[in-house]
Wavefront OBJ file of the C-alpha trace (Angstrom):
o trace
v 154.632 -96.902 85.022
v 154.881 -94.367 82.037
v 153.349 -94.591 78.677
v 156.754 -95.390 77.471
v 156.232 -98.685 79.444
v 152.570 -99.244 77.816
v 153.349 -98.579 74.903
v 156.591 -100.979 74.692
v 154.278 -103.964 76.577
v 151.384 -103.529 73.570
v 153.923 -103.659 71.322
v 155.623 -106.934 72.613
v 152.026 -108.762 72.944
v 151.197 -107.506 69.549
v 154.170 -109.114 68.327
v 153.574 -111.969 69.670
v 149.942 -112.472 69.230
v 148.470 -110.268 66.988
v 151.342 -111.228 64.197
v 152.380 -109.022 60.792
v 149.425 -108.308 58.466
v 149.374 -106.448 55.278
v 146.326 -105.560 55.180
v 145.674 -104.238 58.876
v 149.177 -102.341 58.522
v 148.088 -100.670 55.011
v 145.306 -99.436 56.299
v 147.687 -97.748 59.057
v 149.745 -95.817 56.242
v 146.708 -95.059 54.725
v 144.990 -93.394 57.199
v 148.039 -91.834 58.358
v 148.886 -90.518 55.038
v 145.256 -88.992 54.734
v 145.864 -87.265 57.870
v 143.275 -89.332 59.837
v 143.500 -88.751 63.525
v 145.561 -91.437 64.852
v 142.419 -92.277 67.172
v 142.088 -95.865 65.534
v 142.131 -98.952 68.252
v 145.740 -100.099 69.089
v 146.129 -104.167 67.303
v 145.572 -105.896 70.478
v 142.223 -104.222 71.110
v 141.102 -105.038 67.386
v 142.268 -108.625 67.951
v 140.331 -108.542 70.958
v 136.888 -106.930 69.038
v 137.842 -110.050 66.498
v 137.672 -112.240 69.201
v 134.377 -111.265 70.752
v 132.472 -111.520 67.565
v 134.040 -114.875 66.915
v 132.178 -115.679 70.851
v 129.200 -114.074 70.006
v 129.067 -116.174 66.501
v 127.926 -113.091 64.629
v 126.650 -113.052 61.730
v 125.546 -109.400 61.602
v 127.573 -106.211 63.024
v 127.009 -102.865 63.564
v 130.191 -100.010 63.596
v 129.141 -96.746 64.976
v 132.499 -94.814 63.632
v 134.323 -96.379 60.723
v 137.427 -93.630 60.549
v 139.933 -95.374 58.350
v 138.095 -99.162 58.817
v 141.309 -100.663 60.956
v 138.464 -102.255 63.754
v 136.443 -102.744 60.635
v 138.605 -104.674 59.399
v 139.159 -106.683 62.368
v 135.605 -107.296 63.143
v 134.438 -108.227 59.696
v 137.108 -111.246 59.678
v 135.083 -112.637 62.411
v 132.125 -112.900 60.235
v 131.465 -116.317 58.715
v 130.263 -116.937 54.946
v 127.412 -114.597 54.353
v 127.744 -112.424 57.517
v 127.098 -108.934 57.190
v 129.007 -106.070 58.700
v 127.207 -102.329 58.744
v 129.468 -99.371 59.670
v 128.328 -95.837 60.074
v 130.863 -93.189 59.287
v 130.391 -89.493 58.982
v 133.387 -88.242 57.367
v 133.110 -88.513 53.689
v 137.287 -88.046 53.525
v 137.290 -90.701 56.127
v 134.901 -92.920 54.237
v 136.991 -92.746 51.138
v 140.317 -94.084 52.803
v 137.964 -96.481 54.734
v 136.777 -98.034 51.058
v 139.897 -98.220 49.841
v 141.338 -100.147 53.102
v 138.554 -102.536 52.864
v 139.143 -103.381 49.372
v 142.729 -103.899 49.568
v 141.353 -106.540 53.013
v 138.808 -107.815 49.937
v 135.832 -107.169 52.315
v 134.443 -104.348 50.373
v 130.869 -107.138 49.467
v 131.064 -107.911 53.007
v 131.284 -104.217 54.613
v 128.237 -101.944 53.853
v 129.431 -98.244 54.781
v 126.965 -95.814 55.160
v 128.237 -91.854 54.932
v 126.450 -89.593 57.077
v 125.459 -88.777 60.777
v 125.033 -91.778 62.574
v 121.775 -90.334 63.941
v 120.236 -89.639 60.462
v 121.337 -93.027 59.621
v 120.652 -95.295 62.503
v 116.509 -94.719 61.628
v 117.269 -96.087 58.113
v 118.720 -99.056 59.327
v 115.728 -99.707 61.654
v 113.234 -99.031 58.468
v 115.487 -101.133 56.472
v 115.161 -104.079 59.009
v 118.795 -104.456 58.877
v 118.934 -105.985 62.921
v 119.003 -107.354 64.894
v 122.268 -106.914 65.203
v 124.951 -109.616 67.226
v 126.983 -107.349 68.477
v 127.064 -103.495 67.724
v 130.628 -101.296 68.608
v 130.361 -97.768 69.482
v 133.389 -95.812 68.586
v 132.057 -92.260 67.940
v 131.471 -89.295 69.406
v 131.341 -89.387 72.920
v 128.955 -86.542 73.319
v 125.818 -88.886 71.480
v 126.964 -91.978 73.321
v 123.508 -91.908 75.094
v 121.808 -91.570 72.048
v 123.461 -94.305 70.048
v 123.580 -96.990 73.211
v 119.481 -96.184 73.140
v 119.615 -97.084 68.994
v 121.857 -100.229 69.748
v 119.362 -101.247 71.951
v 116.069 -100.726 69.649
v 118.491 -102.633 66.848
v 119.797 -105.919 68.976
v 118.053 -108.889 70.881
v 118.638 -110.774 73.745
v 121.937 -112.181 73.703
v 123.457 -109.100 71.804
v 126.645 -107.700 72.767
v 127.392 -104.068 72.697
v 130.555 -102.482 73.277
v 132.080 -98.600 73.957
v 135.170 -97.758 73.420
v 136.487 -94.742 75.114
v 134.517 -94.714 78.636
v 137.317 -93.879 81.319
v 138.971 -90.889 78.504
v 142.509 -90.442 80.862
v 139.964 -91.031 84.333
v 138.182 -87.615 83.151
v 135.215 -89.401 83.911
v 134.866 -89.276 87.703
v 134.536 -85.653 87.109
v 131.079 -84.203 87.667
v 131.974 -80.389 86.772
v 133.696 -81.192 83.793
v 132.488 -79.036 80.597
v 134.036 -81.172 78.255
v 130.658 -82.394 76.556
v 132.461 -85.738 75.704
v 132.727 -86.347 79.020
v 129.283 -85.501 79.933
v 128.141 -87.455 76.980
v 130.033 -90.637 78.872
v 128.774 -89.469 82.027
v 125.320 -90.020 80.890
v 125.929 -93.364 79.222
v 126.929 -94.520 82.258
v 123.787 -93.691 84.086
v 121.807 -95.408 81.334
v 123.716 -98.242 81.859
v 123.151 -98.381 85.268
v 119.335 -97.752 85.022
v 118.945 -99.996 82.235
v 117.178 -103.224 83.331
v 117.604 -104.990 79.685
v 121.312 -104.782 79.820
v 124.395 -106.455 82.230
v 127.167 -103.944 82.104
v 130.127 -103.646 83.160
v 133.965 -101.301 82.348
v 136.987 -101.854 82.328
v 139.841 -99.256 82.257
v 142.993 -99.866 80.172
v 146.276 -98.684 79.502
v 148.742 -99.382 76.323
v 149.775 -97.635 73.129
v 146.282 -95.645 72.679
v 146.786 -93.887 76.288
v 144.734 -94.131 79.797
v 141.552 -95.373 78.504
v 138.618 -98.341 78.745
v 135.538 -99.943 77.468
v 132.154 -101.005 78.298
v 130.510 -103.773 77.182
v 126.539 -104.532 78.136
v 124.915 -107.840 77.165
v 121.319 -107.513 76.255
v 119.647 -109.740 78.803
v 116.146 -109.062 77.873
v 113.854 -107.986 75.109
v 113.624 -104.254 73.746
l 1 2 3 4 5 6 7 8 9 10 11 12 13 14 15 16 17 18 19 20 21 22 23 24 25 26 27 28 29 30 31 32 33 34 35 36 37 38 39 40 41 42 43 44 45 46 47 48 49 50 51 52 53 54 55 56 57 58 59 60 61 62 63 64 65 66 67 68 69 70 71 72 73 74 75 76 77 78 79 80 81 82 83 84 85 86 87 88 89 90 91 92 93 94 95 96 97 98 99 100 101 102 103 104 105 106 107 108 109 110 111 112 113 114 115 116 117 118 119 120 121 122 123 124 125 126 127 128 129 130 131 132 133 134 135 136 137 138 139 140 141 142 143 144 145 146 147 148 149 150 151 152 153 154 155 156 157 158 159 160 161 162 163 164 165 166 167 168 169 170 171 172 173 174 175 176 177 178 179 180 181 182 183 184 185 186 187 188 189 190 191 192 193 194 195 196 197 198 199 200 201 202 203 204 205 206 207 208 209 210 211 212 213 214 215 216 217 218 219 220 221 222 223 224
């Protein structure tokens, strides 16, 4: 196997389920264009984010890391009429493409974007009351993933879903001695995951366009 062969496969099951969409593939050239990292979710992992909400019946999501709103814009489609969709980005060049992507989508009264760290933010949102949340995606940095699972938390309810993208970073992971603080920063969300009584987790690893990767998804089981 080769990421060649990923790569080709994600393409062919993109093709055939996650079809030709203007507004998803703007948003693409747009972020490109801006010179956004190309760090975005591959289609067939924003199809699957679509579908999750669309289980979970949300009606109110939180983004932790908008970058050029591609998952945005994939998880705000699963909203129904009058659903709500937060997303946190810190960026303010990345916010700017991200508005403009979500306008062209015609979700800009549907997607409040807030500019800013996601830790100076996140209390806001709790003042604001804007939770709970149905399901909350953490796509960040990896370093604070401790500290924004532990705001996910204080902003869901039982029956939330939360899910982390970028958990298994290329099986870096399993290393103990690493410096890298993003891996440390997983490292640590996995032990609060595991020590976590409110929460059934689990992770799965994954390979395709984006790389040697996975995600972790808890479901709050009891009351924060």
């Amino acid at each position: 196997m080769s990421q060649q062969q990923w790569t080709a496969v994600d393409r062919y099951i993109t093709d055939q389920l996650a079809p030709h969409d203007e507004a998803l593939e703007e948003a693409l050239r747009a972020s490109d264009a801006a010179g956004l990292p190309p760090i975005h979710v591959a289609p067939n992992q924003g199809k699957f984010l679509h579908l999750l909400a669309l289980l979970q019946g949300a009606r109110n999501i939180l983004e932790v890391g908008t970058l050029g709103g591609y998952s945005t814009i994939w998880l705000a489609r699963a909203l129904p009429p009058g659903g709500r969709l937060v997303t946190l980005e810190m960026d303010p060049k990345h916010a700017e493409v991200a508005r403009a992507n979500l306008a062209r989508a015609g979700l800009s009264e549907v997607v409040d974007l807030r500019v800013g760290r996601a830790l100076d933010t996140l209390p806001l949102i709790a003042a604001e009351k804007r939770g709970p949340f149905d399901v909350v995606f953490i796509d960040a940095d990896k370093r604070s993933n401790p500290d924004y699972f532990q705001w996910a938390l204080k902003l869901t309810r039982k029956g939330s879903l939360i899910i982390i993208d970028n958990v298994v970073r290329n099986g870096a992971v399993v290393d103990a001695t690493s410096t890298d603080p993003n891996i440390q920063g997983v490292r640590r969300l996995y032990e609060m995951l595991a020590a976590e009584p409110r929460v059934s987790t689990t992770a799965v690893q994954t390979v395709g366009s984006k790389g040697y990767d996975g995600f972790a998804m808890a479901l709050v089981t009891g009351d924060a």
